[in-house]
GUPA-598155 format. One record per residue (C-alpha): residue in three letters; x, y, z. Coordinates in steps of 0.001 Angstrom, whole numbers, padded with zeros to 6 digits, always signed. Each point is the difference from the previous one (the first is absolute). Example, Ala and Ser with C-alpha at 12.3 -4.5 7.8 and 13.67 -1.06 7.14 Angstrom:
Ala+012300-004500+007800Ser+001370+003440-000660
% end
This chain:
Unk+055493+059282+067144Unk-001401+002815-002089Unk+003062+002222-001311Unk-000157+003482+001729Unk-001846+002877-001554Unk+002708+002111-000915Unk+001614-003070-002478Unk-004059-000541-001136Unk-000232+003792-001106Unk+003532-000484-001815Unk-001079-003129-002019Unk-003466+001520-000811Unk+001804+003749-001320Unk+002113-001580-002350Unk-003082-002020-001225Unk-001827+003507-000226Unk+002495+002289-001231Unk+000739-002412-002859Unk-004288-000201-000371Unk-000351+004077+000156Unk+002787+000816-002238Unk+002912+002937+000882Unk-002442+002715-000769Unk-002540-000557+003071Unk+002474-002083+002584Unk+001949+003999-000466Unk-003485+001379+001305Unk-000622-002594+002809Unk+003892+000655+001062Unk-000422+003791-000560Unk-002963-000169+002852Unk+001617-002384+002900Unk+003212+002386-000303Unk-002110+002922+000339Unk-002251-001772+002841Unk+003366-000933+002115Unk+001571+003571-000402Unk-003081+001496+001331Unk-000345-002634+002904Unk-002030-001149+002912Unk-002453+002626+000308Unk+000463+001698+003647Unk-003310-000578+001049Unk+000268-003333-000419Unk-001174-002729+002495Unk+002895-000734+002075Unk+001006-002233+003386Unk-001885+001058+002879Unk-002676+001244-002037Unk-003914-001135+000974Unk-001683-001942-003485Unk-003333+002212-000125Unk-002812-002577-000489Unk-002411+000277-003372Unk-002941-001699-001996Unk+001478-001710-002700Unk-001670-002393-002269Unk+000396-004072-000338Unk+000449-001816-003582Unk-003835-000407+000299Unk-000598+003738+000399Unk-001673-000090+003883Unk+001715+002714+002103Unk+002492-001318+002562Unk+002188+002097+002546Unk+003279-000331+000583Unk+000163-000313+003513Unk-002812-002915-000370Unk+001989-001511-002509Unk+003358-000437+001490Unk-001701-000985+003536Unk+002437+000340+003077Unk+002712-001484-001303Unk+003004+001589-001113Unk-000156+000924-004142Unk+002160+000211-003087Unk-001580+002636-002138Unk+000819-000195-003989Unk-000479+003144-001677Unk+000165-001325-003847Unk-000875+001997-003357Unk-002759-002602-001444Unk+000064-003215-001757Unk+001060+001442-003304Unk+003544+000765+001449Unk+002148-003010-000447Unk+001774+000892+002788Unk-002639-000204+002468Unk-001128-002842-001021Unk+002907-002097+000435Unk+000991+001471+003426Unk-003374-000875+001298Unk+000398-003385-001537Unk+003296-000637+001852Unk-001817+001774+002963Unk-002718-003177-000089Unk+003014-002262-000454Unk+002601+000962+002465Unk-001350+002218+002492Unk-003696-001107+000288Unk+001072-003517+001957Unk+002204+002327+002287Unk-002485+002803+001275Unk-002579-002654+000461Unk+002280-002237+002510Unk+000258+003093+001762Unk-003302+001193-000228Unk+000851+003048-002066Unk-002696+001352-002479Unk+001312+000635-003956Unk-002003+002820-001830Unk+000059+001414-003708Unk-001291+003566-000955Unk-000313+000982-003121Unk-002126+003374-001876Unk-001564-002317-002415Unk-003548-001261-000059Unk-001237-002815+001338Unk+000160-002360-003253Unk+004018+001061+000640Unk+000171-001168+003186Unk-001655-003148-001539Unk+002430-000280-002767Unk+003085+000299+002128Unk-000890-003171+002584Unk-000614-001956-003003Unk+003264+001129-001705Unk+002074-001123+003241Unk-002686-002321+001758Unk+000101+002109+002759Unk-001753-001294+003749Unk+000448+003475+001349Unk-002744+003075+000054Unk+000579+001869-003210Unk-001495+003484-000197Unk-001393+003229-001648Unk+000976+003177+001149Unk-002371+002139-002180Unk+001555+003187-000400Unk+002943-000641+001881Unk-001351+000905+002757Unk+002187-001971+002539Unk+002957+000637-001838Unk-000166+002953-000354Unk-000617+000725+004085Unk+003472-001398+000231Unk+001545+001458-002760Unk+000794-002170-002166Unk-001551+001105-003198Unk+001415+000989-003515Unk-001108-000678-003617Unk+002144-000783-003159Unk+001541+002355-002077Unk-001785+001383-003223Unk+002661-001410-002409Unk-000455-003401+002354Unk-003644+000056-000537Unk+000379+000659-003601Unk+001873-003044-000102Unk-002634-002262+001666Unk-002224+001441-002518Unk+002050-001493-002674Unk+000260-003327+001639Unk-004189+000322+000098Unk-000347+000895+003449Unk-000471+003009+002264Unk+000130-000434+003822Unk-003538+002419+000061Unk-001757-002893-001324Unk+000791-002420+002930Unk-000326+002460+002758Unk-003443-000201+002613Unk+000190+004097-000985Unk+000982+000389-003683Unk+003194+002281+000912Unk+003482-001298-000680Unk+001042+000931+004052Unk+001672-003514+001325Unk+002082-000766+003188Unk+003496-000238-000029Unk+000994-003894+000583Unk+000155-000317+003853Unk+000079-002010+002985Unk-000984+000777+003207Unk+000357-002166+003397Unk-002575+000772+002665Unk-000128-000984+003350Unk-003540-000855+001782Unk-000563+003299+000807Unk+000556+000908-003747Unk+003761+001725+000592Unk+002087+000047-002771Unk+003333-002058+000994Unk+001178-000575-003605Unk-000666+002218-002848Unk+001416-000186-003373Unk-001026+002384-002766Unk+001048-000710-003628Unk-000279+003285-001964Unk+001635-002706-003085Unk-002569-002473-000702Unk+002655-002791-001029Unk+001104-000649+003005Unk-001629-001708+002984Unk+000453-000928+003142Unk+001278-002875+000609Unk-001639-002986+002628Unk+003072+000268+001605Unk-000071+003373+000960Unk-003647-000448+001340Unk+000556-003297+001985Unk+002802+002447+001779Unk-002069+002309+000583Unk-002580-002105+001775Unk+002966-001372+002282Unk-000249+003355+001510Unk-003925-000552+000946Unk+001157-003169+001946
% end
């Protein structure tokens, strides 16, 4: 059985942190403590809320709606930063792995949202070999109708810029706006029963906590 998320983001930090050196893990640390003082945003999707539906965009680039997309069933809706964040990629692999078989015995839809373009949405089923809809939000558009959106820190962005990246590049609208890591569970007539905002984007929610929350829809 696949070890839970929480241990997963352990093993990988020390991994990083020893990668990174002292001087940019202080920068990363510097931006989840100031991201979990600050909060779930007030506005914030929350239980007994109605998911607005929107045009979002498959790995291939054709338009899709939500709605369409997740059917009449019942969802789970992953709101992840993009398949450059290490985090997201192995909660949506353990997601496919643990989850997936679950929600399809009870005929429960699995979706992942992300900012980035299309090629992204690519990147991140191949990184986790993921047989669930993964999608583009261009412009956080979705997200940011529930509000859920935020961006990284200067001094954070700074930092991916030393480690060669910069989260403008992968994103369907060249800003550096992403979602805060959440998970929603929606009913079939898209009502929010379970929603779980992370404002720090090393931690996850765990398949646990979603497979209770589904008990409730029974």
């Amino acid at each position: 059985m696949t070890t839970d998320i929480a241990t997963q983001v352990s093993t990988f930090n020390e991994g990083f942190t020893a990668q990174i050196g002292p001087e940019l893990s202080a920068v990363f640390d510097a931006e989840q403590r100031s991201l979990r003082e600050a909060g779930v945003p007030e506005d914030a999707i929350a239980v007994g809320d109605q998911v607005v539906d929107a045009t979002l965009l498959t790995p291939a680039g054709d338009e899709v709606s939500l709605a369409e997309t997740i059917g009449e069933s019942a969802a789970v809706l992953v709101f992840y930063r993009g398949a450059w964040c290490p985090y997201c990629n192995l909660t949506l692999k353990t997601y496919q792995e643990e989850l997936l078989p679950t929600l399809r015995d009870r005929g429960v839809a699995l979706v992942a949202v992300s900012p980035q373009t299309p090629e992204g949405s690519d990147l991140a089923t191949t990184n986790g070999s993921l047989e669930f809809p993964v999608l583009s939000d261009p412009g956080n558009v979705l997200s940011r109708a529930l509000g859920i959106v935020t961006e990284p820190t200067a001094d954070a962005r700074a930092a991916h810029g030393q480690l060669g990246f910069d989260v403008a590049d992968s994103n369907a609208d060249s800003t550096g706006d992403i979602p805060f890591p959440t998970v929603l569970v929606v009913d079939r007539d898209g009502r929010v029963v379970f929603a779980d905002v992370h404002v720090d984007y090393t931690t996850r929610t765990e398949v646990a906590e979603i497979v209770a929350a589904l008990d409730q829809l029974s």
